[in-house]
N, C-alpha and C positions, 0 to 999 in steps of 0.2 A: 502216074506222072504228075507233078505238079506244075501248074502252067507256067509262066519264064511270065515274070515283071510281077507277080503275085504276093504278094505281104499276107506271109502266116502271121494271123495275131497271138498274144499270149493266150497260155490255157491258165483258165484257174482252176488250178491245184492244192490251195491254201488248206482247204478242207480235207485231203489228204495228209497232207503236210510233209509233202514232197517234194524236189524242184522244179522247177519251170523253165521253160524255154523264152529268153529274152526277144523278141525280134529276131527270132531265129531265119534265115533267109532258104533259099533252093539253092541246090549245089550248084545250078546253071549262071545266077546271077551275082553269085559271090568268090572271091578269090579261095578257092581252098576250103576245105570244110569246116566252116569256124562256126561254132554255133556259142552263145551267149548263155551262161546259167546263172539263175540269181535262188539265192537261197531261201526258204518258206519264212515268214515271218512267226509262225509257230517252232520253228527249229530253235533263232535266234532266242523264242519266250521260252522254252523250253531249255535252253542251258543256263537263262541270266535264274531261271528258277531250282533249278542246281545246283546252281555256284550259292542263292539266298538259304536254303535249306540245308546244304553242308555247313555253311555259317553256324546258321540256329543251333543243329546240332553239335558241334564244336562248343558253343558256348552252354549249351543244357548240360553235356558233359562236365565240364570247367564247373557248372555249379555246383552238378551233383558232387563231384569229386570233392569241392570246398565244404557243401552241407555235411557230406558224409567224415569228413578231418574233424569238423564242429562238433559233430556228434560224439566220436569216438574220445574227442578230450572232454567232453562233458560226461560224459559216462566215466570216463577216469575220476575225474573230481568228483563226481558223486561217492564212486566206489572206495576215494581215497578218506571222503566226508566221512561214511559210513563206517568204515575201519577206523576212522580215529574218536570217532566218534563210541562205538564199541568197547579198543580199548580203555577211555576215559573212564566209561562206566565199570568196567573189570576191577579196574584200577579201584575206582570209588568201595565199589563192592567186597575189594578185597581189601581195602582201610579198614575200612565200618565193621568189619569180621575180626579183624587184626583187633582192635578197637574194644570191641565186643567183649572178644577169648579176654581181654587184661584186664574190664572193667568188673569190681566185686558184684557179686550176688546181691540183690537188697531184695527184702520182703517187707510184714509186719514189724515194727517197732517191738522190740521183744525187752526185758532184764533178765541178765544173767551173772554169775558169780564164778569168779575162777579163783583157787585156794591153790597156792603154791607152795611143795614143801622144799626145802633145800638141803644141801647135804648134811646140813650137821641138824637136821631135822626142825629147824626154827620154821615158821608160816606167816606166808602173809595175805590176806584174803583181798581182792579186787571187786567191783562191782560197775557192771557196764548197761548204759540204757542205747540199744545199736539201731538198726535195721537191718545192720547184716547178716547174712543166714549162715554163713561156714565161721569155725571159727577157728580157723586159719588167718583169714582176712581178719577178725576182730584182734590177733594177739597183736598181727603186725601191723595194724594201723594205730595201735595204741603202745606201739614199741614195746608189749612184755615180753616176745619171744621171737627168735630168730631159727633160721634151720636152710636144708637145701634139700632140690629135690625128690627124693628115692625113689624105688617102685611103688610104693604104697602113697604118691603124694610129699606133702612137705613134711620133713625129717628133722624136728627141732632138735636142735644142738643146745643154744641159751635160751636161758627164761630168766629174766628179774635181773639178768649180766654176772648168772653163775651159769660156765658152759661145762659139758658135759664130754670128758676124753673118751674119744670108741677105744684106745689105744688100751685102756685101766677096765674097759666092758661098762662104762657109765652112759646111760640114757636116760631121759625122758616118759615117763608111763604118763598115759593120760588115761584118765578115769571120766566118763560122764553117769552122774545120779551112781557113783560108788561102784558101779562097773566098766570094766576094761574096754576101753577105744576097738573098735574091730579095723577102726581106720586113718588116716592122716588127719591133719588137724584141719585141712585145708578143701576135707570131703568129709569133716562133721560138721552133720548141721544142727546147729542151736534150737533151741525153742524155748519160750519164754518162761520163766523158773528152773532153765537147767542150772545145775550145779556142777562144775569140771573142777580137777583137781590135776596138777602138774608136780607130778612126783620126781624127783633126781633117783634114779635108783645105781643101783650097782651089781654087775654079773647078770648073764643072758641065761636066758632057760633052756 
């Protein structure tokens, strides 16, 4: 029993961090059971540090979400860098190639002679100081013969602007050092003191 006129004082309970009883009184000297509660001052610090910590975290998120957008469009432009970058060189790569295949053969400085007979057998002898090595490339950079391309390479038709009908069985024999071409004029290669000969002939063997 608690004695009548008696002041319970507060407990501390802080260190708990539980509630307390305010000026709590005896049932004797008070109206009705009212007892007083005040709430731990660790409670209060404990949710204002709840509420600071969901914060933070809301905003770490927000960043990371921002860094990680940042990133992923930067890894884009690199990747878009890289690929255009790539095909430029393809591109370059495949000029220079394109480039290449069309530019003539050149080697040593060579002379060479070319003796052309014509149909009704007249001749006229040419005389070239080149560096080019096929001579194919040497007829037509010097405009004496023209042709298109067969399976065997370039397939002269004119030479000296007498052409040659396939209709009549009229072609071209090309002779190098007095023996018969094995090949286009445009995968024979020169060498310095050859001597070619551009026959018109008539009927296939």
């Amino acid at each position: 029993m608690i004695p009548s006129g008696r002041v319970i004082r507060p407990l501390d309970l802080s260190s708990a961090d539980v509630a307390e009883l305010a000026d709590a009184q005896d049932s004797k000297s008070c109206d009705g059971d009212i007892v007083w509660v005040r709430v731990p001052p660790s409670a209060v610090k404990g949710v204002s540090i709840m509420k600071k910590m969901r914060k933070t975290l809301i905003i770490l998120l927000a960043l990371a979400l921002v860094c990680s957008l940042f990133a992923g469009c930067g890894s884009k432009k690199a990747d878009k860098s890289k690929e255009e970058t790539k095909t430029e060189a393809e591109t370059t790569q495949q000029e220079d190639k394109a480039a290449g295949a069309g530019a003539p053969e050149t080697g040593d400085e060579k002379v060479v002679r070319v003796i052309v007979t014509h149909k009704d057998e007249s001749k006229k002898e040419f005389e070239y100081t080149t560096d080019l090595e096929m001579l194919g490339d040497l007829l037509e950079s010097e405009s004496l013969a023209e042709g298109i391309e067969g399976e065997m390479g370039l397939y002269i038709t004119t030479v000296d602007g007498e052409k040659a009908e396939d209709k009549n069985q009229e072609w071209w024999k090309i002779l190098q050092n007095n023996e018969m071409a094995q090949t286009g004029a445009d995968t024979l290669k020169m060498q310095d003191g050859d001597v070619f000969e551009l026959v018109f002939t008539t009927g296939y063997y």
